[in-house]
C-alpha positions in Angstrom: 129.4 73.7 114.5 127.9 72.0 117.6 125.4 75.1 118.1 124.2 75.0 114.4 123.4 71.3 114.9 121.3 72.4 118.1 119.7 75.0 116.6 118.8 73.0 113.0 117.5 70.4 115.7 115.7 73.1 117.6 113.9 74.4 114.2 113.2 70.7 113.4 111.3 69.7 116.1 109.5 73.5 116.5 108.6 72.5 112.6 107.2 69.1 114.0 105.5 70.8 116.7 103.8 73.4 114.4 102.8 70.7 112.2 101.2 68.3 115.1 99.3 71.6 116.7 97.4 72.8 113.4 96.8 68.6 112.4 95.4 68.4 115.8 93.6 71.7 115.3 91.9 70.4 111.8 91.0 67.4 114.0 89.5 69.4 116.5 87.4 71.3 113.7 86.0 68.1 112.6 85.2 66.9 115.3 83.2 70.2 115.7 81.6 70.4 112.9 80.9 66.9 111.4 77.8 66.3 114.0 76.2 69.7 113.6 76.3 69.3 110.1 75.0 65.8 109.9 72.4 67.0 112.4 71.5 70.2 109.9 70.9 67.9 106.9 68.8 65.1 108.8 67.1 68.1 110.0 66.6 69.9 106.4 65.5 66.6 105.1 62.2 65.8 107.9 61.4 69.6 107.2 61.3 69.5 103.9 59.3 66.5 103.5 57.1 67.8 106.5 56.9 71.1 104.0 55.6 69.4 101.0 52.3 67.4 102.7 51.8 70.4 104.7 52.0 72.7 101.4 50.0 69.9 100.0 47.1 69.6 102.7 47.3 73.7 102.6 46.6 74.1 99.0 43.9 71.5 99.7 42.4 73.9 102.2 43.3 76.9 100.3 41.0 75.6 96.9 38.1 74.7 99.5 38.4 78.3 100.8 38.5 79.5 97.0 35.3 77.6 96.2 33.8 79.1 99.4 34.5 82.5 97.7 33.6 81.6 94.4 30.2 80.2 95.2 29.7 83.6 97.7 30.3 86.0 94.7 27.8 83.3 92.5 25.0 83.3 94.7 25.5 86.3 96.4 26.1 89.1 93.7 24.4 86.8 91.0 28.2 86.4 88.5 28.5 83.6 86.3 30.1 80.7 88.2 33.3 80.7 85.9 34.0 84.5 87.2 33.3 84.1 90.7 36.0 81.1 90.3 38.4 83.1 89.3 38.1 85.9 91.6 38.1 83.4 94.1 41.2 81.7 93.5 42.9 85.4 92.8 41.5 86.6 96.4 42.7 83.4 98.4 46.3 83.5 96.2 47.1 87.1 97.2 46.4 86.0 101.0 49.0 83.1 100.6 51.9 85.0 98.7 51.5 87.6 102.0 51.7 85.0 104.6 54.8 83.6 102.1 56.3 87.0 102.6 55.9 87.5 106.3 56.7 83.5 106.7 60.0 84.0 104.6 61.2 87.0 106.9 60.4 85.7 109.5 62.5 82.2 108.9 65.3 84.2 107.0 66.2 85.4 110.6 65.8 82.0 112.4 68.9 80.2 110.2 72.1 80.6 111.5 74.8 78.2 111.9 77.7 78.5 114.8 81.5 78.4 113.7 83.4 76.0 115.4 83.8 78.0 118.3 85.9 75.4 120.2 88.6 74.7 117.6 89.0 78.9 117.6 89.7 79.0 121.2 91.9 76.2 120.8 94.0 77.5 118.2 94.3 80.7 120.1 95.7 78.9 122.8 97.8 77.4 121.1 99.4 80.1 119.1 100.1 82.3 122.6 101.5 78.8 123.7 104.1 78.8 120.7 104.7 82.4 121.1 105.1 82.0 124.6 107.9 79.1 123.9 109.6 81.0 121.3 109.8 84.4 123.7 111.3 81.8 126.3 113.4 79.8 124.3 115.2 83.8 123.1 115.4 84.5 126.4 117.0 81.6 127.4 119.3 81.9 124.2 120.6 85.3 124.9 121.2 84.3 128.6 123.2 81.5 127.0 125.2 84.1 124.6 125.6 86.5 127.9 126.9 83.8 130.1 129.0 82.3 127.2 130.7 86.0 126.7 131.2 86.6 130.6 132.8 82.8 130.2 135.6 84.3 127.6 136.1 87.6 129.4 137.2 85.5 132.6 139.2 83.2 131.5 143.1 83.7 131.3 144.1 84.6 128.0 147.5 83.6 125.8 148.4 87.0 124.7 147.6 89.0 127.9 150.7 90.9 129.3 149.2 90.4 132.2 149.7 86.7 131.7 152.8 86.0 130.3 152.5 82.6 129.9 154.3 79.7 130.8 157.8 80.1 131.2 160.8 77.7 129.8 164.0 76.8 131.7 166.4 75.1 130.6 167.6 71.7 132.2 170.8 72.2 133.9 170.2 75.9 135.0 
């Protein structure tokens, strides 16, 4: 009964231990992770605002450009102001939805976010750590069971006939 109370205990506090490594672990992960994200959305949020007055001050430049080829194509080719306008605006919208595409491509391969690198190598370490105990604490169990039997094979027995036993006289003999 004794060796069931050990090994209940032993499973307890392995239990205990399991549960303090992967709490630590999560720990660990937010630690990680909670400053590069903070840092990614303070980041997202000056971009984006930088984004909208520089898409602002580009379509600013973009209609003076447009204008420039509208009043080309009406002074130049003799069309009706309206037409040359339009062609203008078409001409200088093309031009933007290409540097859009090569803009986009060019950013989709910039974004990437590291894993918690740390917490991985952590939690690798810690699971050869518990496998390393729990290889040690077999070994140690079957040395136990080994030296426990060799105990029992040595020691005199009861019903040996090699050992009879203690021996009765009687008083007076």
């Amino acid at each position: 009964m004794a060796n069931q109370a050990d090994i209940a205990d032993t499973v307890k506090a392995i239990q205990a231990d399991l549960t303090t490594i992967v709490r630590g672990e999560i720990e660990l992960a937010k630690a990680e992770l909670v400053p590069q994200a903070k840092s990614v959305g303070i980041g997202a949020g000056l971009l984006g605002g930088a984004g909208y007055f520089a898409v602002n001050g580009i379509s600013l430049l973009f209609l003076g450009l447009s204008a420039l080829v509208g009043y080309f194509f009406a002074s130049s080719l003799g069309w009706q102001p309206l037409l040359a306008a339009a062609v203008g605006l078409g001409i200088v919208a093309v031009v933007m939805f290409l540097i859009a595409g090569v803009l986009a491509l060019i950013g989709k391969n910039k974004v990437s976010v590291k894993g918690p690198e740390a917490t991985v190598a952590e939690g690798q370490r810690s699971v050869e750590a518990v496998q390393q105990a729990l290889e040690r604490g077999v070994s140690e169990a079957e040395a136990e069971a080994a030296a426990r039997k060799q105990a029992r094979k040595s020691a005199p027995s009861l019903t040996s006939a090699d050992n009879p036993g203690p021996s009765y006289t009687a008083p007076g003999n």
